[in-house]
KOLDO-158097 format. One record per residue (C-alpha): residue number from 0; y negated, z negated, x negated. Coordinates in nm, 4 decimals. Layout:
BEGIN
SITE     i         c2         c3         c1
SITE   NUM          Y          Z          X
...
***
This chain:
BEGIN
SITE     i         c2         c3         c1
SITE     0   -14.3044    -6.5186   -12.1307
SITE     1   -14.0038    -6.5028   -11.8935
SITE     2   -13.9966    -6.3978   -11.5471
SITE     3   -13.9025    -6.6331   -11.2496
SITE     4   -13.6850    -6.5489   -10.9952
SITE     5   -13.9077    -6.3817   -10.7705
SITE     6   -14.1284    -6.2268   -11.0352
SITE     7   -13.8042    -6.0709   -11.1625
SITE     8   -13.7206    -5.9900   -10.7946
SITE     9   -14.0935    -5.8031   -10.7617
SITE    10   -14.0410    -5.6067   -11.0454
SITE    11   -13.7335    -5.4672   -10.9461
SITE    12   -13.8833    -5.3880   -10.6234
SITE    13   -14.2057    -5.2289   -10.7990
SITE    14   -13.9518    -5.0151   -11.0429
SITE    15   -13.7304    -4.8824   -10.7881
SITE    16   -13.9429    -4.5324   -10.7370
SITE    17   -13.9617    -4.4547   -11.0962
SITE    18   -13.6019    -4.5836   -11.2127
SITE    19   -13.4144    -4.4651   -10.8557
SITE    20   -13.6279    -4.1725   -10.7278
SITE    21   -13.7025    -4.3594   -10.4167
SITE    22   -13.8623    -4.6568   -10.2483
SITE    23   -13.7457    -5.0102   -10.1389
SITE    24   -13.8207    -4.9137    -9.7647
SITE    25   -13.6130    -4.5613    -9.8582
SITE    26   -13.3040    -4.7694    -9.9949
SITE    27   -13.3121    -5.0229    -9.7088
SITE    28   -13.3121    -4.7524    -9.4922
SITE    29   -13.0310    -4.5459    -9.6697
SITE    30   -12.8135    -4.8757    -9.6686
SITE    31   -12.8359    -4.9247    -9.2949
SITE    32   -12.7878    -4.5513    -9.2043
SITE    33   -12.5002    -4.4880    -9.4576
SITE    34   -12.3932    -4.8280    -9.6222
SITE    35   -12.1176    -5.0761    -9.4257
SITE    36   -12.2083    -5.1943    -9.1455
SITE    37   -11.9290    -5.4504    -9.0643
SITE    38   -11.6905    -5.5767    -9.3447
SITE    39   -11.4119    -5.8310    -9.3891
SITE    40   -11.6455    -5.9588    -9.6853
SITE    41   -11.9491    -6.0894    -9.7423
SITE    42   -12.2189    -5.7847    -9.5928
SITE    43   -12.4699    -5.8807    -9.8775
SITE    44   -12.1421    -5.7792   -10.0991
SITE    45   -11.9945    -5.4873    -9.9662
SITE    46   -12.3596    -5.3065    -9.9712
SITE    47   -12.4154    -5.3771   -10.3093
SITE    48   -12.1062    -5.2741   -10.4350
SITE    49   -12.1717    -4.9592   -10.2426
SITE    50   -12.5266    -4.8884   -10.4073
SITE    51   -12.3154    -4.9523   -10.7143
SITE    52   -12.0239    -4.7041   -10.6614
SITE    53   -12.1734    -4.4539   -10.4336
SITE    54   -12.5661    -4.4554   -10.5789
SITE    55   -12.5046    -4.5821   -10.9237
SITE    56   -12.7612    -4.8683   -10.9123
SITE    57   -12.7441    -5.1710   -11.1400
SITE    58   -12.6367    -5.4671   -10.9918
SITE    59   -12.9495    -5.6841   -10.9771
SITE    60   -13.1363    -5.3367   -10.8229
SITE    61   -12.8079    -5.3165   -10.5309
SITE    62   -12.8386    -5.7017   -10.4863
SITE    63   -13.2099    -5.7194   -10.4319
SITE    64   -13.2325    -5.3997   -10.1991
SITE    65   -12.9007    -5.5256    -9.9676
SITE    66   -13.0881    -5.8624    -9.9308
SITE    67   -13.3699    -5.6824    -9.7939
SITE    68   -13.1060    -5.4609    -9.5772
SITE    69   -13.0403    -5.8075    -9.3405
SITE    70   -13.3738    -5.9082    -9.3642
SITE    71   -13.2865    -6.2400    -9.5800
SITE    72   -13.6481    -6.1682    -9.7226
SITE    73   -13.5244    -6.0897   -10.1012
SITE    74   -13.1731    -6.2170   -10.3299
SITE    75   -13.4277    -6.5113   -10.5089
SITE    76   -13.6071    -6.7902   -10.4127
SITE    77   -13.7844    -7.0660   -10.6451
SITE    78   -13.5813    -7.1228   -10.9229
SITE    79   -13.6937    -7.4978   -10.8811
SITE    80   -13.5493    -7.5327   -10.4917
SITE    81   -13.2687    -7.2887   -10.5813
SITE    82   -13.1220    -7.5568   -10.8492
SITE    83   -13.1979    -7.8845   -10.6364
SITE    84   -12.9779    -7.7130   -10.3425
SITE    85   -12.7175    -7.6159   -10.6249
SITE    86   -12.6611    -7.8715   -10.8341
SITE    87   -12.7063    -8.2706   -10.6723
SITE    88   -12.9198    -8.4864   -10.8647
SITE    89   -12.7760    -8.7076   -11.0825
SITE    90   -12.4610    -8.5378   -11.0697
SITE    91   -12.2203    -8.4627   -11.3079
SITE    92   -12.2044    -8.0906   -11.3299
SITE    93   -12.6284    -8.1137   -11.3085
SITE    94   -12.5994    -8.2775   -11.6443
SITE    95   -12.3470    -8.0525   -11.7831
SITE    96   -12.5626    -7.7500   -11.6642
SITE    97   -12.8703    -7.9546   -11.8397
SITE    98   -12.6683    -7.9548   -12.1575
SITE    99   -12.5530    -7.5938   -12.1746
SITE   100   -12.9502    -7.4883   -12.1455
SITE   101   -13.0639    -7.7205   -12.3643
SITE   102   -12.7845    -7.6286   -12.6486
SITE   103   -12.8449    -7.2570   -12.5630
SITE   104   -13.2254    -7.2638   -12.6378
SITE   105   -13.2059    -7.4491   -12.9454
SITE   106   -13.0327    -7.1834   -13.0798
SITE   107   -13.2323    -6.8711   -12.8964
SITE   108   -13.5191    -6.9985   -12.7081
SITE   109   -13.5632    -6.6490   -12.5496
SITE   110   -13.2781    -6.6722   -12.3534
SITE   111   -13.3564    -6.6909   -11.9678
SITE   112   -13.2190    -6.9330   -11.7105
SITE   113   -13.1960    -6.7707   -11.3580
SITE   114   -13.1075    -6.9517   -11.0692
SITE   115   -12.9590    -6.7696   -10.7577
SITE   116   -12.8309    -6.9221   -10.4562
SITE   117   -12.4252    -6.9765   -10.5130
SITE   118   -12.5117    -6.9829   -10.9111
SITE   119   -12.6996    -7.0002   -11.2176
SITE   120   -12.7281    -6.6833   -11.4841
SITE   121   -12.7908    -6.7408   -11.8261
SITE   122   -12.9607    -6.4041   -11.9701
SITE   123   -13.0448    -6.2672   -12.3107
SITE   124   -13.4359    -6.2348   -12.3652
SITE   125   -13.5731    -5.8778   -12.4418
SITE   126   -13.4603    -5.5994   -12.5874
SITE   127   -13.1280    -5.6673   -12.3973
SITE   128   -13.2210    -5.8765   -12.1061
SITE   129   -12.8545    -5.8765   -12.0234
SITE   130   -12.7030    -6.1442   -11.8032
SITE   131   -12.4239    -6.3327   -12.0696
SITE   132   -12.2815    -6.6284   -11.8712
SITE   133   -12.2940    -6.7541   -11.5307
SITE   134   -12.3076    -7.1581   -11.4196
SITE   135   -12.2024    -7.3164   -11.1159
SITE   136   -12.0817    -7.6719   -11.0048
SITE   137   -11.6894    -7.6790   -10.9073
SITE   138   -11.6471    -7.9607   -10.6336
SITE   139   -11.3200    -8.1570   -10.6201
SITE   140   -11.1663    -8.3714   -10.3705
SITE   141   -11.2344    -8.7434   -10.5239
SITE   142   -10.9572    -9.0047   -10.4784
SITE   143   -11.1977    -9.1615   -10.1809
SITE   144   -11.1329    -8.8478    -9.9925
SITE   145   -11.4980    -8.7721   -10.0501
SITE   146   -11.6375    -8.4396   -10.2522
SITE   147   -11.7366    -8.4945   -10.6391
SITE   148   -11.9340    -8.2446   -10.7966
SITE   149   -11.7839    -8.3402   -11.1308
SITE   150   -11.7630    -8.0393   -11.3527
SITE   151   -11.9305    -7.6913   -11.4602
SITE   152   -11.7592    -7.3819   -11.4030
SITE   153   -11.8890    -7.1138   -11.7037
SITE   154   -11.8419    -6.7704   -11.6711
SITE   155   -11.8946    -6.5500   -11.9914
SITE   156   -11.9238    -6.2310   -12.0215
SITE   157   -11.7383    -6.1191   -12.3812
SITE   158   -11.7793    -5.7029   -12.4631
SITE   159   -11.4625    -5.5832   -12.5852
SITE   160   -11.4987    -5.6347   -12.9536
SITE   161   -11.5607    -5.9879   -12.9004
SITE   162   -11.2737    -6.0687   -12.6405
SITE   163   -11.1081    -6.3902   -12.7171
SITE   164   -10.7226    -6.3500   -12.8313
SITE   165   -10.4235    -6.5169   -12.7529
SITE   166   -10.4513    -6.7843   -13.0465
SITE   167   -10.8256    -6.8514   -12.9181
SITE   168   -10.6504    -7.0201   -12.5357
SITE   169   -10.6615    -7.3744   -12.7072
SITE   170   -10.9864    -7.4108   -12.6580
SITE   171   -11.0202    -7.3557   -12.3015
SITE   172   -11.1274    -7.0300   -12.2353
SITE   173   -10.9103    -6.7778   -11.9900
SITE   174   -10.9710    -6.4296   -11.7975
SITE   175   -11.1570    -6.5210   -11.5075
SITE   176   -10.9085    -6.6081   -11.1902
SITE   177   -11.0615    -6.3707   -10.9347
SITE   178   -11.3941    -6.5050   -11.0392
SITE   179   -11.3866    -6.7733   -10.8268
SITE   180   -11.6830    -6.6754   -10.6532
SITE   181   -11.8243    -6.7045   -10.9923
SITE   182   -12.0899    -6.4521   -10.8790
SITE   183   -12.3447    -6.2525   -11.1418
SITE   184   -12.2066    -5.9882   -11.3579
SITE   185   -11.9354    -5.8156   -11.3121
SITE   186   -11.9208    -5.8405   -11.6375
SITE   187   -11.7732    -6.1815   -11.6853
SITE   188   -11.4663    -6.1246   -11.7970
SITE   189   -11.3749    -6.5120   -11.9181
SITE   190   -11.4235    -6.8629   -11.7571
SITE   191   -11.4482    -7.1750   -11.8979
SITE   192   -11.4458    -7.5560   -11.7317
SITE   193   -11.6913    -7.7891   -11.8563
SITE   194   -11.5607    -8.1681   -11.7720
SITE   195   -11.7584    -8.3548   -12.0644
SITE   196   -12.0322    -8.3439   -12.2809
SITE   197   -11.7467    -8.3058   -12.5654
SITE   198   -11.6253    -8.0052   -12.3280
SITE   199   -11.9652    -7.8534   -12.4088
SITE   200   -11.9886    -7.9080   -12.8007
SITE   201   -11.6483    -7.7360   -12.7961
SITE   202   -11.7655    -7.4325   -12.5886
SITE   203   -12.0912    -7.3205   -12.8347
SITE   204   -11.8925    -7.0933   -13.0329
SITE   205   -11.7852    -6.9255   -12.7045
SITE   206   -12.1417    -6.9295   -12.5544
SITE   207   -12.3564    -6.7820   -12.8331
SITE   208   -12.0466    -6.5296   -12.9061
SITE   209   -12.1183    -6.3974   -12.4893
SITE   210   -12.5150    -6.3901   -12.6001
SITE   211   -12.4277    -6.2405   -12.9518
SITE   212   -12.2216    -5.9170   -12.7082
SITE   213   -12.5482    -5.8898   -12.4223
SITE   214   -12.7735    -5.8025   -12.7847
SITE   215   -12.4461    -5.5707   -12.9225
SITE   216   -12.3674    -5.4086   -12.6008
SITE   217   -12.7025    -5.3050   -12.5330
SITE   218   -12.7805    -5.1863   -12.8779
SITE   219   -12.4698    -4.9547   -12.8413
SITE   220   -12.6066    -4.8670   -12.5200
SITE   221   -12.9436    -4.7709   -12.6491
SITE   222   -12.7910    -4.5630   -12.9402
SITE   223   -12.5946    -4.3194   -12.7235
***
């Protein structure tokens, strides 16, 4: 059975000792003796890409210990509140999002939905357990003046014998622009923007190709 958000979040915390040699308490401490302290950036972001570069911890394992760091209690909340203060009801991009899941999971119901607080990852079930893709609504200005949380902003993470080519740009994929606070991986390496339910048919090939590389990538991985 899948993990929620916090269960996830609690096992990461209960692995640390035997995976990183040292405790939760010993990495929050570590990050505010050591880590940044002030940044032009988000704090949350500078200290895990320092427990990254300077510790070599995986992302979710320098996310969840430099959420602890300002005391924001842990990097995941439940999933269920998470999406409702994500994604409006009734919107446009909630339906999208709806779309993409269901799609997904008709094709590989072990893949796991996990909602964050600026975005939703979509990640391949076990062995790989590798985060793929990336959701989150894009808000545009409507012609009222008012905000319209119209489409789906995809972020897919391709490995490189899977990368789409030139020829493949007609059907809406490009190298993500600065991620666009995409957040997730840093893996993502591609975007796409999901307007239309026809916008999502189109995009399957591209989806289950990012889940096809999290099973490849960490088959290679496990070889070496």
């Amino acid at each position: 059975m899948a993990l929620s958000p916090r269960e996830m979040q609690a096992a990461i915390v209960r692995n640390l000792p035997e995976r990183t040699g040292r405790t939760l308490e010993a990495w929050v401490r570590e990050v505010r003796a050591h880590g940044p302290s002030s940044t032009d950036r988000s704090l949350r972001a500078a200290r895990t890409a320092w427990l990254k570069q300077h510790h070599g911890l995986g992302h979710i394992q320098a996310q969840v210990i430099a959420a602890h760091a300002e005391d924001a209690g842990g990097a995941y909340e439940d999933g269920d509140a998470l999406l409702t203060t994500l994604f409006a009801p009734g919107s446009a991009s909630h339906a999208l999002f709806e779309q993409v899941v269901r799609l997904v999971r008709a094709t590989d119901g072990s893949v796991e939905v996990v909602p964050c607080r600026t975005y939703v990852g979509l990640r391949a079930g076990l062995p790989s357990a590798r985060q793929f893709a990336v959701l989150k609504p894009l808000r545009t200005r409507g012609a009222g003046g008012g905000i319209d949380d119209d489409a789906l902003l995809m972020g897919l993470a391709f490995s490189p014998e899977s990368l789409p080519t030139a020829t493949d740009a007609a059907i809406g994929t490009q190298p993500a622009k600065a991620r666009r606070g995409l957040g997730g991986s840093a893996r993502i390496t591609h975007e796409l923007l999901l307007r239309s339910s026809a916008d999502v048919y189109a995009a399957q090939e591209w989806i289950m190709r990012a889940r096809g590389s999290a099973t490849v990538t960490a088959d290679a991985r496990r070889s070496k």
